[in-house]
C-alpha positions in Angstrom: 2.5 -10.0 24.1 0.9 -8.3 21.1 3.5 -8.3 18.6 2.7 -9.4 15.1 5.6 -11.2 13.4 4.5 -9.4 10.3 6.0 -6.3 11.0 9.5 -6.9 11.9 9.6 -9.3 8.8 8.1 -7.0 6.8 10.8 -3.8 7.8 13.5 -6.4 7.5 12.1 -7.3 3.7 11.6 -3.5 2.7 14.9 -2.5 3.9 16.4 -4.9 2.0 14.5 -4.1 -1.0 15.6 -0.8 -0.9 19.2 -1.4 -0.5 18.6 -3.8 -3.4 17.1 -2.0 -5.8 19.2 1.3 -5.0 22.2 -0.3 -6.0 20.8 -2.2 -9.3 19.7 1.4 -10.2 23.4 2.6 -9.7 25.0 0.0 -12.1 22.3 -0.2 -14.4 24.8 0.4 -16.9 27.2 -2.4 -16.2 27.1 -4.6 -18.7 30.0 -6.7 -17.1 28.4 -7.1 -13.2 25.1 -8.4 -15.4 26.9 -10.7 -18.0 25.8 -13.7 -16.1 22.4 -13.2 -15.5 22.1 -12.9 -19.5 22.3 -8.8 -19.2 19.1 -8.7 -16.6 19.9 -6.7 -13.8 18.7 -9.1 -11.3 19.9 -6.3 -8.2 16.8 -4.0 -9.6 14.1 -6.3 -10.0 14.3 -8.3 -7.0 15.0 -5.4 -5.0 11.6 -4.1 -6.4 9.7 -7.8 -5.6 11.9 -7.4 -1.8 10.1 -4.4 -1.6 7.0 -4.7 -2.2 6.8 -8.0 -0.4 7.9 -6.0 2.6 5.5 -3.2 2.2 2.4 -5.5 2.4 3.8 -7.3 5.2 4.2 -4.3 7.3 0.3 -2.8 5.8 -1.1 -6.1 6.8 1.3 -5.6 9.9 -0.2 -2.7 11.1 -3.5 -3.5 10.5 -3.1 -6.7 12.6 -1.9 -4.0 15.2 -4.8 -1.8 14.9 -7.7 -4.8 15.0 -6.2 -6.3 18.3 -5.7 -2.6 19.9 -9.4 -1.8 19.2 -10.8 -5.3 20.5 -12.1 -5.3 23.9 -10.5 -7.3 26.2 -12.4 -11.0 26.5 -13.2 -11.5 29.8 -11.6 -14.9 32.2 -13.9 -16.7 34.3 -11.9 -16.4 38.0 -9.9 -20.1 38.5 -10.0 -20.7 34.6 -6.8 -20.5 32.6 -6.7 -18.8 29.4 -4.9 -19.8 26.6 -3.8 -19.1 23.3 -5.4 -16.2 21.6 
């Protein structure tokens, strides 16, 4: 199985980045929802780091894709087991 764990994690992270940072940029003017984090609108800027956490997981993701796609396939010695990658 070639799947690289990087890319569901990293979808997972983006989408919740932008759900996170689209709804600190809808009450950016709430003083009230931010009075506890001392007026920082916390939604915005870690929906920004969510973001682009996720975005470089899923680059580094697809790359991972890519390099095991164009590797040839190692050949197995006939009774040998293979294991791992």
């Amino acid at each position: 199985m070639n799947l690289d764990l990087r890319l569901p994690m990293g979808l997972m992270f983006t989408l919740t980045g932008v759900i996170m940072s689209l709804y600190g940029m809808a009450t950016n003017g709430d003083a009230a929802l931010y009075a506890k984090s001392l007026g920082i609108n916390a939604n915005l800027w870690w929906g920004l780091v969510l973001l682009v956490f996720g975005l470089t997981m899923t680059i580094f993701g697809f790359r991972g894709q890519r390099r095991i796609a164009n590797e040839p396939p190692t050949p197995v010695a006939e009774g040998q087991v293979r294991r791992g990658h």
